[in-house]
N, CA, C and O atoms as CSV, one atom per row, in Angstrom:
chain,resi,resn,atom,element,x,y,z
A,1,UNK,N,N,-10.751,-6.904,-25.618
A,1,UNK,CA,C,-11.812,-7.029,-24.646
A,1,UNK,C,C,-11.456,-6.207,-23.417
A,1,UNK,O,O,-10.273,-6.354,-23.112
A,2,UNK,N,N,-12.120,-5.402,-22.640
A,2,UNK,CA,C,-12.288,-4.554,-21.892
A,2,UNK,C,C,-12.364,-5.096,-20.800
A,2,UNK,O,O,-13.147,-6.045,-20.798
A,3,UNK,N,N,-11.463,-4.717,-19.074
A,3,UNK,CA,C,-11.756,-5.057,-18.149
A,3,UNK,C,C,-13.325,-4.836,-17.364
A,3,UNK,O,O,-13.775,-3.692,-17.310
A,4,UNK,N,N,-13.949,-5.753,-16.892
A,4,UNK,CA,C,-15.312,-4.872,-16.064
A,4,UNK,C,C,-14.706,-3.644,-15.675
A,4,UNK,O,O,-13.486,-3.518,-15.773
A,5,UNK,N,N,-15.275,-2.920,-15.335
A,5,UNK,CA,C,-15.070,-1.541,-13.991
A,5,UNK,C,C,-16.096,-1.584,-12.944
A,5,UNK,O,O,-17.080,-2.309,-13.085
A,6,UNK,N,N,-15.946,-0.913,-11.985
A,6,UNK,CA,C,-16.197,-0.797,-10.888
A,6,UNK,C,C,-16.828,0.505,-10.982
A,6,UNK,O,O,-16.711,1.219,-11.978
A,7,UNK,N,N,-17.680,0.906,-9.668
A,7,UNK,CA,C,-18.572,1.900,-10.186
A,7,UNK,C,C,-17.578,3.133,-10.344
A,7,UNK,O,O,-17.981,3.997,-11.122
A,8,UNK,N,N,-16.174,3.392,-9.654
A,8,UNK,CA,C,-15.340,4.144,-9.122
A,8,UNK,C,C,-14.602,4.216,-10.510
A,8,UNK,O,O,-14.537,5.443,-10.592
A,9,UNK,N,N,-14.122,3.847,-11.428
A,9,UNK,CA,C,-13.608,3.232,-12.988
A,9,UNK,C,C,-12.820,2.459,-13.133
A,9,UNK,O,O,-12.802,1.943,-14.250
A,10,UNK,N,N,-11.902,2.038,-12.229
A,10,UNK,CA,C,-10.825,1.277,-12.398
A,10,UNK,C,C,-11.122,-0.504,-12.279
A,10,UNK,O,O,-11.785,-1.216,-11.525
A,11,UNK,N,N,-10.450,-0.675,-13.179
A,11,UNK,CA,C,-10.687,-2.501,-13.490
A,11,UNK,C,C,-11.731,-3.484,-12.193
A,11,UNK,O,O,-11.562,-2.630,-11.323
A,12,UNK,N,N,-12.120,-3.958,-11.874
A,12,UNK,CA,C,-12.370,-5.046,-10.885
A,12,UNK,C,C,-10.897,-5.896,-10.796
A,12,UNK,O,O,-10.184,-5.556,-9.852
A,13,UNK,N,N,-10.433,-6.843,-11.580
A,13,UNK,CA,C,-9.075,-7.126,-11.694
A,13,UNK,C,C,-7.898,-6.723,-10.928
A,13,UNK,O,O,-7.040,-7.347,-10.303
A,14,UNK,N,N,-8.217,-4.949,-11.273
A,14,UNK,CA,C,-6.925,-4.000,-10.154
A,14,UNK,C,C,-7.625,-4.538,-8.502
A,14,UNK,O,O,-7.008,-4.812,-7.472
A,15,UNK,N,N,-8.928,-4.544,-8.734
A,15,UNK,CA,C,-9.676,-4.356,-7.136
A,15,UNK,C,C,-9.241,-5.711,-6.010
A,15,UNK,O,O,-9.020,-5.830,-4.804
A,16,UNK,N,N,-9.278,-6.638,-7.284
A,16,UNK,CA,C,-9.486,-8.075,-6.760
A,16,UNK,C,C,-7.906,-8.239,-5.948
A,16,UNK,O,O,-7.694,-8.344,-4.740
A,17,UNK,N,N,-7.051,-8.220,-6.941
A,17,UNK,CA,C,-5.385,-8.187,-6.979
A,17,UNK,C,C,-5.326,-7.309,-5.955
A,17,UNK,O,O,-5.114,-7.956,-4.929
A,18,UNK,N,N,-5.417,-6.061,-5.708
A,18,UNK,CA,C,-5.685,-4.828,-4.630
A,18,UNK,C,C,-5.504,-5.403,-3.479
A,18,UNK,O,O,-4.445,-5.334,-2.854
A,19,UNK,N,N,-6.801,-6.189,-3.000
A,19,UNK,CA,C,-7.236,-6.795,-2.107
A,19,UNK,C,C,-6.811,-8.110,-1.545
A,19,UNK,O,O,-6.825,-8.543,-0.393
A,20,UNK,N,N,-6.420,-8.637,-2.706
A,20,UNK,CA,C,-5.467,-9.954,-2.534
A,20,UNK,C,C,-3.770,-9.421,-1.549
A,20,UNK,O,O,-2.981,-10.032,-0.829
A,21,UNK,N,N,-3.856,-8.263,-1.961
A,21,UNK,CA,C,-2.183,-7.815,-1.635
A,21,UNK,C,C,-2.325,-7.846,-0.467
A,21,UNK,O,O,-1.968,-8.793,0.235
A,22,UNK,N,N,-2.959,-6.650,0.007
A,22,UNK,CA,C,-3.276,-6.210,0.976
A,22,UNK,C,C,-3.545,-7.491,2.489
A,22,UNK,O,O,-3.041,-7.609,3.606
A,23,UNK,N,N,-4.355,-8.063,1.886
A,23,UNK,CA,C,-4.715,-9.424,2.794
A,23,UNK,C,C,-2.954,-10.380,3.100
A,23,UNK,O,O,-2.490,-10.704,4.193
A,24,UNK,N,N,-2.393,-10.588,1.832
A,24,UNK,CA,C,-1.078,-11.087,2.225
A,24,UNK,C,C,-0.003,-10.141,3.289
A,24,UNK,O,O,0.793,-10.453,4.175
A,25,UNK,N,N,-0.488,-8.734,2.634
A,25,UNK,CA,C,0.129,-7.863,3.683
A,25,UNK,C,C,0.370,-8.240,5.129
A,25,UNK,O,O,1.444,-8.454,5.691
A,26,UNK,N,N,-1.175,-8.282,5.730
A,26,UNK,CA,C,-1.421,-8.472,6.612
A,26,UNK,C,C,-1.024,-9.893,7.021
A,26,UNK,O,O,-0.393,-9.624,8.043
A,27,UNK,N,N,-0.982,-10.919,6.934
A,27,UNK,CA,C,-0.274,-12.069,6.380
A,27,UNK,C,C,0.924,-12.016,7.091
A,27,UNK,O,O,1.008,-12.602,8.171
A,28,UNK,N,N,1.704,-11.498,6.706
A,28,UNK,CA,C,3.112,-11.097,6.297
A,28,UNK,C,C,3.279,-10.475,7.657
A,28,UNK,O,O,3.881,-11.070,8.551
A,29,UNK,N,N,2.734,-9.248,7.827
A,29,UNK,CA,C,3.342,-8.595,9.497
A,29,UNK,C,C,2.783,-8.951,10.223
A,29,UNK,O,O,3.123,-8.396,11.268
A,30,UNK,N,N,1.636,-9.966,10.455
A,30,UNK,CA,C,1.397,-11.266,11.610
A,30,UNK,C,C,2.493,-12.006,11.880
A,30,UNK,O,O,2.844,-12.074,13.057
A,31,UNK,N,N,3.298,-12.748,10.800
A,31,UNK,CA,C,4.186,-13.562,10.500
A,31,UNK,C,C,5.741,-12.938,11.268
A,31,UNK,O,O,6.445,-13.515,12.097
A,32,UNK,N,N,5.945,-11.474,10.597
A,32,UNK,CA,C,7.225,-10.837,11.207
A,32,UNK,C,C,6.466,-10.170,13.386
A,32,UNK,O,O,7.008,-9.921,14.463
A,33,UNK,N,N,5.489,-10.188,13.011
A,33,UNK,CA,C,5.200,-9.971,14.612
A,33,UNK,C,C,5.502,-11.070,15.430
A,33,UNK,O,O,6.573,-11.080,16.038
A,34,UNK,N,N,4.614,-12.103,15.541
A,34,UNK,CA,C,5.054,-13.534,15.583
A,34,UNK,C,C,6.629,-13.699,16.173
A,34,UNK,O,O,7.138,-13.655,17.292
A,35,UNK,N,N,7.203,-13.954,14.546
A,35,UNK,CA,C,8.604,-13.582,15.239
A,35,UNK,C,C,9.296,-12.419,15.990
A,35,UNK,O,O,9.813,-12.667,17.079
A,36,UNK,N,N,9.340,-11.159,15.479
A,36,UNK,CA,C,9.822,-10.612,16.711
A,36,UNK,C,C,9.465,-10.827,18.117
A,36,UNK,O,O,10.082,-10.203,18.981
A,37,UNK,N,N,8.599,-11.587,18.413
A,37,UNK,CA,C,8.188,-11.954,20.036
A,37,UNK,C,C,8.183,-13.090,20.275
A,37,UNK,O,O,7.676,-13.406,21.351
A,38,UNK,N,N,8.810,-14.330,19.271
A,38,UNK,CA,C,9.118,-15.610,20.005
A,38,UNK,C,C,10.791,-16.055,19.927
A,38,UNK,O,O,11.417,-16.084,18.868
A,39,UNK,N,N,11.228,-16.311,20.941
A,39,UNK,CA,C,12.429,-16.647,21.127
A,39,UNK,C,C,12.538,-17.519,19.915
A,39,UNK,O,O,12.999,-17.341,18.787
A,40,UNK,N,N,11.750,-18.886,20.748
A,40,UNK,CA,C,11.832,-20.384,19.916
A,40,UNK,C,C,11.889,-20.188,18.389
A,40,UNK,O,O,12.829,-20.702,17.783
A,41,UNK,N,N,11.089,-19.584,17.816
A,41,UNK,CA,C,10.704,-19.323,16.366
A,41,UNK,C,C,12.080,-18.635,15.849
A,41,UNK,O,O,12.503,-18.923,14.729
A,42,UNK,N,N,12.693,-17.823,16.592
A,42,UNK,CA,C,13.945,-16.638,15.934
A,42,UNK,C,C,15.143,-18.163,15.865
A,42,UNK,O,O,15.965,-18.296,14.958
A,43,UNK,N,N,14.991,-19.053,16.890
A,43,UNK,CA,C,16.485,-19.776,17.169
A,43,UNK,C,C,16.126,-20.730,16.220
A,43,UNK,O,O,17.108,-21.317,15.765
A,44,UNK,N,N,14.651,-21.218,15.596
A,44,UNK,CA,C,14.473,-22.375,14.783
A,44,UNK,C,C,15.006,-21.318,13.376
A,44,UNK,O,O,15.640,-21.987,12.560
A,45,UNK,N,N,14.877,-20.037,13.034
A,45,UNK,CA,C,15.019,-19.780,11.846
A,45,UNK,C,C,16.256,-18.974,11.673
A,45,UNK,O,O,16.453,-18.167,10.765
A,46,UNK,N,N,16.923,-19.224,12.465
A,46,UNK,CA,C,18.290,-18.846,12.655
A,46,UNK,C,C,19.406,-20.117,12.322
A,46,UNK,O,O,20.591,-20.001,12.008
A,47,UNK,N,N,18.660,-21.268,12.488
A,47,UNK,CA,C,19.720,-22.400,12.655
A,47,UNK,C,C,19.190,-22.953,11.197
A,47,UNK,O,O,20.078,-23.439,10.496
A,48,UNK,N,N,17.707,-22.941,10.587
A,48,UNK,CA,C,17.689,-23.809,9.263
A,48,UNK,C,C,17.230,-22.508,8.003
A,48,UNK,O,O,17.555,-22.762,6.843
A,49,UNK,N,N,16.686,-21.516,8.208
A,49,UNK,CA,C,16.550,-20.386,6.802
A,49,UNK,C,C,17.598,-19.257,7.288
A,49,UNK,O,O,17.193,-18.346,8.010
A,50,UNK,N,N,19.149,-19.335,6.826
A,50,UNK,CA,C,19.722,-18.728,6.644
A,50,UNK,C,C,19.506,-16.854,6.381
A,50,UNK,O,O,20.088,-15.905,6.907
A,51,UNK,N,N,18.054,-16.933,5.000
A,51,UNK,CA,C,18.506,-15.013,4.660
A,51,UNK,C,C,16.523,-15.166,5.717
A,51,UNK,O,O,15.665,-14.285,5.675
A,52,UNK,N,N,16.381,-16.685,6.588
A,52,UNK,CA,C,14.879,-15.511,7.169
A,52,UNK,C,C,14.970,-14.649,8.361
A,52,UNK,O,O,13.908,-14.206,8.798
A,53,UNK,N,N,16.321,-14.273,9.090
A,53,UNK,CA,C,16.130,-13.171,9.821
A,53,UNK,C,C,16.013,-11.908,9.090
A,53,UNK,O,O,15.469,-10.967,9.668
A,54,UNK,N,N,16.521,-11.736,7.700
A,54,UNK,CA,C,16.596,-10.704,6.806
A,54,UNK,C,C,14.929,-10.224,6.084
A,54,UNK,O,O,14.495,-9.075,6.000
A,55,UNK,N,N,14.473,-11.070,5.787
A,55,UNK,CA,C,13.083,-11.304,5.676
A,55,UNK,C,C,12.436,-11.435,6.504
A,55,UNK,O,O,11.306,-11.257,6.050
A,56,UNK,N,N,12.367,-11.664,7.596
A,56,UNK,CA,C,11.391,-11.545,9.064
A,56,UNK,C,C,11.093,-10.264,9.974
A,56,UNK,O,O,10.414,-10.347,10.997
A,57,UNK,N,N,11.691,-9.006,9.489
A,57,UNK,CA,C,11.474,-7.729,9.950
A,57,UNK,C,C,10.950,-6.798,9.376
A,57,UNK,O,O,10.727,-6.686,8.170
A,58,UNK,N,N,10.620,-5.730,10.628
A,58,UNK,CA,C,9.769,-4.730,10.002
A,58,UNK,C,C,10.113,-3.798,8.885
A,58,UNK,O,O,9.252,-3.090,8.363
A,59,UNK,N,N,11.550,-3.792,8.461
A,59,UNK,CA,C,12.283,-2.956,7.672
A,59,UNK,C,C,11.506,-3.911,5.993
A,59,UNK,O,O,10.894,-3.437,5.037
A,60,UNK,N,N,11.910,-5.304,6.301
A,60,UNK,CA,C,11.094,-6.063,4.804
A,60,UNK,C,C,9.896,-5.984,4.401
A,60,UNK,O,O,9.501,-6.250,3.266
A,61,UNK,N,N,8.831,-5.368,5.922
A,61,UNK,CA,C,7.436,-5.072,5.367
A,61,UNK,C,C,7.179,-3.891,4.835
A,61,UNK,O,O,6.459,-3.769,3.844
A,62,UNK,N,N,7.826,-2.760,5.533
A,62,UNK,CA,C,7.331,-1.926,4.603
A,62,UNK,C,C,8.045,-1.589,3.421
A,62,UNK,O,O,7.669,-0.683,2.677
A,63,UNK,N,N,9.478,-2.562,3.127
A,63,UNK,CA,C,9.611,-2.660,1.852
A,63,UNK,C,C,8.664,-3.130,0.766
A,63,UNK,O,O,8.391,-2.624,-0.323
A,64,UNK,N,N,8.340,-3.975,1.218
A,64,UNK,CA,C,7.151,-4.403,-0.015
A,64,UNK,C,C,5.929,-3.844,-0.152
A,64,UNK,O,O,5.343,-3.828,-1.235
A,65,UNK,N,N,5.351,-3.243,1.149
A,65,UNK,CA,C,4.228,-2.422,1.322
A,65,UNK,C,C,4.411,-1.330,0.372
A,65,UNK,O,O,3.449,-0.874,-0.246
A,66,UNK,N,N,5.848,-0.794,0.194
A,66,UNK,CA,C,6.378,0.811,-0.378
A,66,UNK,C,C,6.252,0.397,-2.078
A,66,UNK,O,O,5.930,1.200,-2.954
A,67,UNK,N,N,6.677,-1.437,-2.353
A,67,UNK,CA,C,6.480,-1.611,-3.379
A,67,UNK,C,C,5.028,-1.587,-4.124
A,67,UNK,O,O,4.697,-1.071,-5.191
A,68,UNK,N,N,4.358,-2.264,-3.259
A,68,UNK,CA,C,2.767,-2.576,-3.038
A,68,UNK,C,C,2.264,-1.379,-3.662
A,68,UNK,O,O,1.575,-1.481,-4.676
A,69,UNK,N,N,2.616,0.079,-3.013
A,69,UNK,CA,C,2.010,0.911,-3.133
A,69,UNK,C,C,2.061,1.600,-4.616
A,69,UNK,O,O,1.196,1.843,-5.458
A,70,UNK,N,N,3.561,1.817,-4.543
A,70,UNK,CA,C,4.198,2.190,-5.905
A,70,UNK,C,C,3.359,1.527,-7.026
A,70,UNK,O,O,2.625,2.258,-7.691
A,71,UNK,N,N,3.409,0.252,-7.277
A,71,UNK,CA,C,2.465,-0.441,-8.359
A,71,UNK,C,C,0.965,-0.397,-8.583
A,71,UNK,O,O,0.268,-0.739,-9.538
A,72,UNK,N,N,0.745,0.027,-7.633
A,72,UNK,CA,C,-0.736,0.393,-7.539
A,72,UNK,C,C,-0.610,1.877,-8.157
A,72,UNK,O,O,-1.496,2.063,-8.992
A,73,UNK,N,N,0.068,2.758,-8.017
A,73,UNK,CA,C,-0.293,4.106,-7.968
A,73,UNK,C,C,0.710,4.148,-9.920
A,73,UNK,O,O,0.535,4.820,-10.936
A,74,UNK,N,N,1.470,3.286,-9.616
A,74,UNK,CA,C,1.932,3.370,-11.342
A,74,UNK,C,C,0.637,3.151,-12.370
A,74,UNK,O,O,0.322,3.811,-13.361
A,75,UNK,N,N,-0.285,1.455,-11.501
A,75,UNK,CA,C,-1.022,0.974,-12.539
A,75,UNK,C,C,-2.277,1.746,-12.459
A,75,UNK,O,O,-3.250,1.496,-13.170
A,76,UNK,N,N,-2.238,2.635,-11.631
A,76,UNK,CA,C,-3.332,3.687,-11.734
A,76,UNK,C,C,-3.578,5.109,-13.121
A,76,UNK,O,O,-4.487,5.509,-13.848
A,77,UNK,N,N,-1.942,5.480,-12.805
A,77,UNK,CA,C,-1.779,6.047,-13.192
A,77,UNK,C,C,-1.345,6.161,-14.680
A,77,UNK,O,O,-1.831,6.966,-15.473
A,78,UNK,N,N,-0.303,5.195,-14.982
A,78,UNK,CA,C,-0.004,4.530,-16.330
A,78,UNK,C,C,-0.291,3.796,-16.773
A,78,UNK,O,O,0.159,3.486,-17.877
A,79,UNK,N,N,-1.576,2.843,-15.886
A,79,UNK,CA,C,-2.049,1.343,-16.727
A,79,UNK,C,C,-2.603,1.480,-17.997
A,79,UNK,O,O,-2.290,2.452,-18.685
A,80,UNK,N,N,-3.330,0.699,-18.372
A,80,UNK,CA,C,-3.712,0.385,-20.088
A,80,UNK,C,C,-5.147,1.165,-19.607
A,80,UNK,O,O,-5.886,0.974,-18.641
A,81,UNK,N,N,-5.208,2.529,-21.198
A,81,UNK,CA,C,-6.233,3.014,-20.473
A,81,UNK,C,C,-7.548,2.660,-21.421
A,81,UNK,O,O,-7.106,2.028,-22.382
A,82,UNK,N,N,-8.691,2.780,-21.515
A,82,UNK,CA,C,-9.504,2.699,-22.915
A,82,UNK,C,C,-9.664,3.583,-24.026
A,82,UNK,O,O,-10.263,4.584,-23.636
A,83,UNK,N,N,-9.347,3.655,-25.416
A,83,UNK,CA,C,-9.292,4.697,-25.940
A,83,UNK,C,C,-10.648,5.814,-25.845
A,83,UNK,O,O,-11.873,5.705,-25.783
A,84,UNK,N,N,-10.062,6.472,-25.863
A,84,UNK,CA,C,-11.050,7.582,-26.326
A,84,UNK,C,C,-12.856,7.763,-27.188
A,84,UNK,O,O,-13.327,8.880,-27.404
């Protein structure tokens, strides 16, 4: 069975997921903004989540953003295509 497509060709599925990312993205560097500008918040997650100063910076967003992207442009490029 065949994904819908979109008028553009690629799955609705890729679009939905796409969009889902993207929104957590944003999510995500609210969250590391947040912290880089509250004291209180850095000393609460300093004293009880051990690896969340490691995860709370801008270096971890656009790690995953770089991942984000990569998988998109793999499943673009190499996803499951329809035969011929």
């Amino acid at each position: 069975m065949r994904d819908k497509t979109t008028h553009g060709g690629f799955p609705k599925t890729l679009a939905v997921a796409l969009v889902e990312a993207v929104m957590l993205i944003i999510a995500y560097s609210g969250l590391v903004h947040e912290y880089a500008h509250n004291v209180n918040m850095q000393e609460w997650v300093r004293a009880n989540v051990s690896l969340g100063g490691y995860l709370l910076n801008y270096q971890a967003v656009f790690v995953v953003t770089g991942t984000l992207l990569g998988a998109v442009v793999f499943q673009l490029r190499f996803g499951r295509q329809a035969p011929d």
